[in-house]
C-alpha positions as CSV (number, residue, x, y, z in Angstrom):
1,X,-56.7,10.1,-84.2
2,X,-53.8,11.5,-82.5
3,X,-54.1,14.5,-84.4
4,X,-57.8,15.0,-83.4
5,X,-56.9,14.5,-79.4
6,X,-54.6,16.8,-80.2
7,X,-56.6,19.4,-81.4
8,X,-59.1,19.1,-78.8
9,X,-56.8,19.6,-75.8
10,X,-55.3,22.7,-77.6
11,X,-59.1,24.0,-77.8
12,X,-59.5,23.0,-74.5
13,X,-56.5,25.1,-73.1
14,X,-57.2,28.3,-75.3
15,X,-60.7,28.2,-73.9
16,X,-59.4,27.8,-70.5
17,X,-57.0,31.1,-70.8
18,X,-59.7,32.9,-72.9
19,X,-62.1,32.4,-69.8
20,X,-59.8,33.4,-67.1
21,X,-58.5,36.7,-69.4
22,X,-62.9,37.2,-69.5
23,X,-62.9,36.6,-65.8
24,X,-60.6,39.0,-64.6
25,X,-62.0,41.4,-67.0
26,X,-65.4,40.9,-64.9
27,X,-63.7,41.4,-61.8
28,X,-62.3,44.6,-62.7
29,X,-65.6,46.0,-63.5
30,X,-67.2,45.2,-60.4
31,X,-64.1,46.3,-58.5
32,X,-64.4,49.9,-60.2
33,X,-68.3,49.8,-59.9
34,X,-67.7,48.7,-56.1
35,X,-65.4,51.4,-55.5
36,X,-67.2,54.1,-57.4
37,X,-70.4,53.3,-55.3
38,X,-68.5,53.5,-52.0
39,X,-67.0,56.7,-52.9
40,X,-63.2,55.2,-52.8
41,X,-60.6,55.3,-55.1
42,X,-60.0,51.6,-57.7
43,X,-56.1,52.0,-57.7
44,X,-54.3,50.4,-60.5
45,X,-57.3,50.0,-62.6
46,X,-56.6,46.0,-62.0
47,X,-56.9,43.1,-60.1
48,X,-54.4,40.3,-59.2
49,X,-55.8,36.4,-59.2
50,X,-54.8,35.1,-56.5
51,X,-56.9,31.3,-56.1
52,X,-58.3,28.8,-58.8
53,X,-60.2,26.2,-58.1
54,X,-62.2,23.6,-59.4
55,X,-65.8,23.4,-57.3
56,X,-69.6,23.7,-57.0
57,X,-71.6,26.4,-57.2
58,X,-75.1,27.5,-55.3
59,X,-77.0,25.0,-57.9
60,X,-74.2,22.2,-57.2
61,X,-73.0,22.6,-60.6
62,X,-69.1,22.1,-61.1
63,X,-67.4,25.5,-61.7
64,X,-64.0,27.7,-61.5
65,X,-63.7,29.7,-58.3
66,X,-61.2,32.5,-58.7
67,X,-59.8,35.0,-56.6
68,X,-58.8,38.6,-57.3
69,X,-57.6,41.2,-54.9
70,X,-57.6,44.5,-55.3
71,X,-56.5,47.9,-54.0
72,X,-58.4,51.1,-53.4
73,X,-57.8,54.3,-51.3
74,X,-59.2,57.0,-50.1
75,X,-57.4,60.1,-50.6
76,X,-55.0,58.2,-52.7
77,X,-52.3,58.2,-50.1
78,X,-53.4,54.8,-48.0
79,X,-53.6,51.6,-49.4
80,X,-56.4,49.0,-48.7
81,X,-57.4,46.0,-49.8
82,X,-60.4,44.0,-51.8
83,X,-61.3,40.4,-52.3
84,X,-63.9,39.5,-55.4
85,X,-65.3,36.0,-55.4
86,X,-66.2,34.5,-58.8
87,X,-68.3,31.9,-59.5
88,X,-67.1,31.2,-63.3
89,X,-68.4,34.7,-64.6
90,X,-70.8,35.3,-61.5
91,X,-70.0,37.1,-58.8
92,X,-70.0,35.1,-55.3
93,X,-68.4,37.9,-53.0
94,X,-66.9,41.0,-52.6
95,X,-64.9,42.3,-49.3
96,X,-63.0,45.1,-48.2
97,X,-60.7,46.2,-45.7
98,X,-62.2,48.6,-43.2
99,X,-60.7,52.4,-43.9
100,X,-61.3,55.6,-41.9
101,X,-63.9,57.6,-43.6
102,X,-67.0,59.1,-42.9
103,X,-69.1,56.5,-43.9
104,X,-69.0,53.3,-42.7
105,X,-67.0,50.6,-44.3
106,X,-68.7,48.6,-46.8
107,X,-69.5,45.1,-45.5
108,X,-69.0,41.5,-47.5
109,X,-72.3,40.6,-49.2
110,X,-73.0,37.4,-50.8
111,X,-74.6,37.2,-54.1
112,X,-74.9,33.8,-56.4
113,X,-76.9,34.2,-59.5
């Protein structure tokens, strides 16, 4: 019996670090697509977790909420920063610091699917 407990908390924790790697691996993607589509620059070609939580999404279901900042520039010299929401694998939000340009900055949007 012990054995089987044991097993299935092991599972339980390699799913939990599989999901977050999967996660962050979303976030990047819609950082760079973000970025690409407001003509900026995604630095680092990463994003940094920075929350975890256990909560509910749009439909009240439980969930992980996780954070990821990000950096992106315009020329390369200045650094500014991004927020991405996520809903497990969904995307909740996406922000980013306003930077001189000739377009106007790109306002936070909410999107739950």
């Amino acid at each position: 019996m012990d054995e089987v407990l044991t097993l299935i908390l092991l599972f339980l924790v390699i799913w939990f670090l599989w999901s977050g790697v999967r996660c962050k691996e979303i976030a990047c993607e819609i950082g760079e697509s973000h970025c690409k589509q407001h003509n900026v620059q995604f630095l680092d070609q990463t994003v940094e977790r920075r929350k975890l939580r256990l909560t509910r999404d749009a439909r009240k279901n439980p969930c992980w909420y996780r954070s990821y900042h990000f950096e992106f520039a315009t020329n390369g010299e200045h650094r500014y920063q991004g927020m991405i929401g996520m809903y497990g694998y969904h995307l909740k939000s996406i922000e980013m610091d306003p930077y001189p340009d000739n377009t106007p900055p790109s306002e936070s949007y909410e999107q739950v699917h």
